[in-house]
N, C-alpha and C positions, 0 to 999 in steps of 0.2 A: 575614659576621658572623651566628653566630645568633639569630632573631628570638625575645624573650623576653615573653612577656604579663604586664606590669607596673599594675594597674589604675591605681595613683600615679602611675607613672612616667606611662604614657598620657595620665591626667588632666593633669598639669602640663606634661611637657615633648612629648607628641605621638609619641610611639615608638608605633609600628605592633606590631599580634599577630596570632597565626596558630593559636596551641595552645591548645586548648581545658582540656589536661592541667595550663599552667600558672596557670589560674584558682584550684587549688584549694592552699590552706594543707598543706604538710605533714603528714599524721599524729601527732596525738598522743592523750594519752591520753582516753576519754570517760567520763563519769558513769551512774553506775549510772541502768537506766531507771526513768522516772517518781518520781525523787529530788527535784522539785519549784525545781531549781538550774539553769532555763535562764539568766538573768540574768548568776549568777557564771560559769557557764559560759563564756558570750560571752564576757564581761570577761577572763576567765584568757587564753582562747586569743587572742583580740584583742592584749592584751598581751603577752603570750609573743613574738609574731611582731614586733609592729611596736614595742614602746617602746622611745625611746632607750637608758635605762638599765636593761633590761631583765637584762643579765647582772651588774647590781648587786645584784637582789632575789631573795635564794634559793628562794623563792616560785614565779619564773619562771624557773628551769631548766628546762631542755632534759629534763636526769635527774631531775626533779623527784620526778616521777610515774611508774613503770614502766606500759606498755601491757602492764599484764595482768588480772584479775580481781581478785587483790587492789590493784594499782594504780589500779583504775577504783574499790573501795571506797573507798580512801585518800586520791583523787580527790574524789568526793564529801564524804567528811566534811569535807572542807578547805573546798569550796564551800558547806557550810553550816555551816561554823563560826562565819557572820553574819548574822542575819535580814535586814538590812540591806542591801540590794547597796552603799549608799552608804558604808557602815562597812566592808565588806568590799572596796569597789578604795581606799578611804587608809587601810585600819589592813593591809591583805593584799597590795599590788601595788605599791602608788605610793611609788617612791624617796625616801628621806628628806629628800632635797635639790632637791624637785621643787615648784617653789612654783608651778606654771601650770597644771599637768592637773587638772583636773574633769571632772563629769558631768551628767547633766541625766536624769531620769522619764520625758521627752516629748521624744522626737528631732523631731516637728514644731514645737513653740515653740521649740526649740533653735534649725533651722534658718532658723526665720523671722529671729529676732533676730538672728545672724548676715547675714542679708542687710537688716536694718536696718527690719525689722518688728518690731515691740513692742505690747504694751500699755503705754500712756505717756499722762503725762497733757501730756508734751510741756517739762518745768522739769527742766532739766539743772544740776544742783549739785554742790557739794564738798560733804563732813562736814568738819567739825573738832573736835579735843578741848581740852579745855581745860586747861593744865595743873594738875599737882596737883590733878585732881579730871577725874571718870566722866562730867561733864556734856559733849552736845556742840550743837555749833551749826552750821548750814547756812547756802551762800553759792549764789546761783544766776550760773552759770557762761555762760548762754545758755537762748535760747526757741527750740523747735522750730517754724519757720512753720506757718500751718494746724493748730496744736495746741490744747486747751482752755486751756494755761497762755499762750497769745499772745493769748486772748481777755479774760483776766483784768489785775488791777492787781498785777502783776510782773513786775520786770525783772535782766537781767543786773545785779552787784552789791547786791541784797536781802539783807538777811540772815532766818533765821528760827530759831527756839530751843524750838520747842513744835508737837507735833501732837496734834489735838483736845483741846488741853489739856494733855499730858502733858510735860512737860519731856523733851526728848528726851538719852538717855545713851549709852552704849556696850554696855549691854544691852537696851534696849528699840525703837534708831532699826529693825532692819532687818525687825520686825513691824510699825512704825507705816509705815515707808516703804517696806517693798517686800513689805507682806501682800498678803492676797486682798483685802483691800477695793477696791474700786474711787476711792471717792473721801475724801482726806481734807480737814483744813481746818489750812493753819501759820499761825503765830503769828509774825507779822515783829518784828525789833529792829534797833537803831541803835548804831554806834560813838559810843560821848559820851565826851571825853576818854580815847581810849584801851581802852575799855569796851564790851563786848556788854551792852545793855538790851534786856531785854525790853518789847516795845510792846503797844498793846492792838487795831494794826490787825490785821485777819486776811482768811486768802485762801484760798477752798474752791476744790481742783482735782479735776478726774476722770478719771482714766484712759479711754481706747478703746482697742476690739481694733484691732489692723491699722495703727497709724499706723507709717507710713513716712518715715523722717530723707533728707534728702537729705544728704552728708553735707560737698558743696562747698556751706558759707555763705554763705559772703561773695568776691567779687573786686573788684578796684577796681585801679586808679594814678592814683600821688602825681605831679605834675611839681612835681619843684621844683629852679627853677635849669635845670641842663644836663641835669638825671636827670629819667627818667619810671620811679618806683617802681612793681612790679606789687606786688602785695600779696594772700594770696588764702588763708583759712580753713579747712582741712580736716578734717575733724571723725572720720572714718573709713573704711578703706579696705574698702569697702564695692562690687564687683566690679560690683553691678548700675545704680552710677551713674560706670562709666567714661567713658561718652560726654559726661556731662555733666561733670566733670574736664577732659575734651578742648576740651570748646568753652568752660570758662572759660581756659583757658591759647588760644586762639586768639586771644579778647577779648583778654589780654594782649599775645600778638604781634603781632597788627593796630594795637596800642595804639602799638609801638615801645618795648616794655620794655627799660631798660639794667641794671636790676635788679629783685629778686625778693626778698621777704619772705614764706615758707610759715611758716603760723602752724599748727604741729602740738601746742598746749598743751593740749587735749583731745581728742587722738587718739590713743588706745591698743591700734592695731594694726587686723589683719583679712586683708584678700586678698593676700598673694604677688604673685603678677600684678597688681593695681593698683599694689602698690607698683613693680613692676617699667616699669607706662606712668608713674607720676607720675613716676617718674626720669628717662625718658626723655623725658620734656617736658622737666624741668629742663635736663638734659645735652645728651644726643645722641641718634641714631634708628639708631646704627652698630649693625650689630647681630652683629657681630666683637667687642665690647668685653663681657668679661665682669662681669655686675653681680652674680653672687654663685654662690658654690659650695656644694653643702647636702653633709652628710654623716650618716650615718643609723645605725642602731647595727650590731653587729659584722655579726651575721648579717645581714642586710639589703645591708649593703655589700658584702660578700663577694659577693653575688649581684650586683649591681649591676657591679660590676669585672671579676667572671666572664666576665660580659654586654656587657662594654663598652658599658654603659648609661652616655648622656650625668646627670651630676649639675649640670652647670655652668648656669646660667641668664642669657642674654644683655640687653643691652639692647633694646627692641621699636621695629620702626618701624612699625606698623599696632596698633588695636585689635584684640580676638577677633571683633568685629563686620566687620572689614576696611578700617575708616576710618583715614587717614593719620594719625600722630600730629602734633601741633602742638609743637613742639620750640622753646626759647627758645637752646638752642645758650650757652647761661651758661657762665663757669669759673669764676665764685663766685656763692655763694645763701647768705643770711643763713636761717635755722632758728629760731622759737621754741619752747621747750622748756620744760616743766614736768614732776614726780614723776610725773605721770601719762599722759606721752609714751611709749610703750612699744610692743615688737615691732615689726611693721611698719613703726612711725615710725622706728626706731631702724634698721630694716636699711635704711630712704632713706638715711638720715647715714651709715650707715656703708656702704654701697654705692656711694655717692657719690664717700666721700671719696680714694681713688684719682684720679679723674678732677677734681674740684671743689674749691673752696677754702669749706667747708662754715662758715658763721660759725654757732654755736648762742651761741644768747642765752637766758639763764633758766637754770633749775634742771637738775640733775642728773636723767637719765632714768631709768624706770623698771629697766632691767638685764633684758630680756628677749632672749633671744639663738637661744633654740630656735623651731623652727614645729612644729603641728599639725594634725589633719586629726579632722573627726568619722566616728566609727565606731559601726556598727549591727550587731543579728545578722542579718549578708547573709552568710553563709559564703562564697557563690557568689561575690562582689565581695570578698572577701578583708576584708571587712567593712568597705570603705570606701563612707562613704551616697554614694546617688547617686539626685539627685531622679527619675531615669525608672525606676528600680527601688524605687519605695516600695513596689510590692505585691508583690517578693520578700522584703521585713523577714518575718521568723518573726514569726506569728504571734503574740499574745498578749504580747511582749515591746516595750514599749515606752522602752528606757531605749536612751540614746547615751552614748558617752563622748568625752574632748577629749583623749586624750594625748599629749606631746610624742612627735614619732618623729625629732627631728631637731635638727640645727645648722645655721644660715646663718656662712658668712663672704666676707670681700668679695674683692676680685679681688687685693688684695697679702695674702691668707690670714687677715685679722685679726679674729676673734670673741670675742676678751676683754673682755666688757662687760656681767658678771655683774651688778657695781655701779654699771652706768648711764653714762650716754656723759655724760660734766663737760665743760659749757659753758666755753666761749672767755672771755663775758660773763657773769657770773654776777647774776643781778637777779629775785629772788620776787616774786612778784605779791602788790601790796597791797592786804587786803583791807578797808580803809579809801578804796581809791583804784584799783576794778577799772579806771574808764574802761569807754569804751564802742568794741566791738566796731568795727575799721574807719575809728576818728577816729585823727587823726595826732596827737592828744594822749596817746592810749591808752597808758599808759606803755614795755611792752613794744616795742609798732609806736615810738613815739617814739624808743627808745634805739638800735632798727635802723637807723630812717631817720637820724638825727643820727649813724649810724656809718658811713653808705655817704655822707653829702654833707658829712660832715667839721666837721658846726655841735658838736661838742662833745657832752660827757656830761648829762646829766639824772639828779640822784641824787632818787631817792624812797625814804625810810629810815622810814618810819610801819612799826614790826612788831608783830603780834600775841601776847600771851601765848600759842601754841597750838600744838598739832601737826597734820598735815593730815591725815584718818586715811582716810579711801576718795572716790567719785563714787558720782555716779547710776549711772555704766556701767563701774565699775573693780572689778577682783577686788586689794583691797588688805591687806598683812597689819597688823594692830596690832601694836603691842610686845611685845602679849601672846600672841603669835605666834596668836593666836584668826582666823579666819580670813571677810572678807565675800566672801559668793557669790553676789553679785547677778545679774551677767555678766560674764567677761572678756573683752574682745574681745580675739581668740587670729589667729595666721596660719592662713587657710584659701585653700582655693583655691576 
């Protein structure tokens, strides 16, 4: 078979290279010099090559641009038809139907936060709207250990309705919450019959550079009865705390778990490969059993199939560190689910569900079904970033972008879950009655465990006039199809 140098391909599945000829992107056409359009530049030919939908947007054809002098004029004008680089990859590139690719100015904050570095003050929340009316109101979701907001007087279930004073709306929250300020001060409220009040406690937080999310919570087991529940928090698949994943699922096997409650209700995606060992803890460690099949756009594939380049991704029985995985060897695993469960989480569920009798309890997922990769202008790396070549980034160019290049589906071919993987159990979380994280009252954890030992349903019906409208850490759309770009957590490898 001939040997093809795939830098993706490399990165994820390990295929070995030889040509140094096949590092380099095809020829196409280039910008007149010193046209002041490296930016768009990257962007176009980035795109061109690798997005999914790439032969959807007449923009990114092949024939788009002729390689000739007036084609490199015609070229340019196009790349700066947008002062903008940011206006110019979603009003010029980006598939109309493409609700997950973004971008970012700074490919190092980008990177960082992807691997679960932030500037944070550590208070992870919902928004809410209200209906019939612009106003909204925040619900805090969990506290970052070791964070300024774990030092302070808030907790999971808080509500809040005002920063530095300003009622916060659907035009104003994502300057007051996620400007350059560093620190601001909310304004807490209370459910009184039914009702968001505003209160007159309040609570100054402050962001730091550098804080780091561990993104495994909480683990624990329930015995109760015959059953020793594991139960275990996952907050983000987040590549550089596999180990610690590993040795809480150990904690559970050493435990003698007969069941498993993964609470992915604020986990909206990330690492490929974590997801790839979190299943394999769950399941099996075979690594003959395929956990998912990606497929890429036309041209891309063509080359792949050419190549007889593996696309298939198996289940793992070692970390990338080399430690054995701790496998529970399960054929069912109860799933909590929320609107904001997505990608990564969604391809456990549905990677799973071939081998596993997958129970989702909660809300209907988020409907993320493609993966992504960040891309830099590294022409040399086919513009995929790669932290040991930061000082080949082109110079003076500092922007990345997040484009979909692909689709996961699982081993019986199934990737239709545009509109979110619909729970078995259907039960919203009430935000009159979050419960606390980890207690066997916790409504959600209560409705799982009352399903696997058979004590019956627990109805909790208290609903909120509201709709849910983003997180701290969700790229969520509004009705208004208006768009928050705080961070997505996206599939990276």
């Amino acid at each position: 078979m001939k040997k093809l140098t795939l830098i993706l391909v490399l990165f994820v599945f390990g295929i070995s290279c030889n040509k140094e000829e096949d590092l380099i992107i095809p020829k196409t056409v280039e910008a007149e010099a010193n046209s002041g359009a490296d930016v768009q530049d990257f962007m176009w030919k980035a795109m061109n090559y690798w997005y999914f939908w790439y032969n959807e947007v007449p923009n990114l054809g092949d024939d788009r641009f002729p390689i000739s002098a007036e084609g490199s004029k015609e070229y340019t004008e196009f790349l700066l038809s947008e002062d903008n680089p940011e206006d110019f990859f979603n009003n010029k590139l980006r598939f109309s139907e493409d609700r997950f690719s973004f971008l970012s100015d700074d490919f190092v904050q980008l990177t960082n936060q992807l691997a679960g570095i932030s500037r944070s003050n550590g208070l992870e929340f919902g928004l809410v709207k209200f209906q019939d009316s612009e106003d909204v109101f925040g619900y805090v979701r969990y506290i970052i250990p070791n964070s300024d907001a774990a030092t302070k007087q808030i907790r999971r279930g808080d509500l809040f309705t005002a920063v530095n004073g300003q009622t916060l709306n659907t035009t104003n929250f994502r300057d007051l919450l996620f400007g350059e300020s560093n620190t601001y001060t909310l304004t807490l409220a209370s459910i009184i019959d039914g009702e968001v009040i505003q209160g007159t406690d309040e609570v100054t937080l402050t962001k730091e550079e550098g804080l780091s999310e561990n993104p495994v919570f909480l683990d624990k087991v329930f015995e109760i009865g015959d059953k020793k529940i594991g139960y275990i928090v996952y907050n983000g698949f987040t590549n550089e705390y596999d180990q610690e994943l590993n040795e809480a699922f150990s904690r559970l096997k050493s435990s003698g778990v007969t069941d498993l409650v993964l609470d992915l209700r604020y986990n909206s995606g990330g690492s490929v490969r974590s997801a790839t060992f979190l299943s394999s803890m769950i399941y099996d460690t075979n690594t003959n059993d395929v956990f998912l099949k990606s497929r890429y756009n036309a041209k891309y594939q063509a080359i792949l199939e050419e190549n007889e380049t593996e696309t298939r991704r198996f289940f793992a029985n070692k970390l990338t560190n080399g430690n054995s995985i701790n496998s529970l060897n399960l054929s069912k695993v109860y799933v909590l689910t929320t609107t904001g469960t997505a990608s990564a989480s969604e391809l456990v569920i549905n990677g799973l569900d071939p081998y596993v009798d997958v129970i989702q309890i909660g809300e209907t997922t988020r409907g993320k079904n493609e993966f992504s990769i960040t891309m830099v202008d590294d022409r040399a790396n086919r513009y995929i970033f790669s932290q040991e070549r930061k000082n080949k980034i082109k110079s003076g160019n500092s922007w990345a972008i997040q484009p979909l290049i692909g689709r996961n589906e699982n081993a019986d071919g199934f990737s239709d879950y545009t509109a979110g993987l619909v729970p078995e159990i259907a039960l919203e979380e009430d935000l009159a009655n979050l419960g606390i994280l980890g207690d066997q009252n916790e409504p959600l954890l209560a409705r799982a465990i009352g399903q696997i030992t058979g004590s019956g349903k627990t109805n909790f019906t208290v609903k909120m006039p509201a709709t849910i409208l983003t997180s701290s850490k969700m790229f969520t759309p509004l009705k208004d199809n208006m768009y928050v770009t705080e961070l997505p957590f996206i599939d990276i490898e």
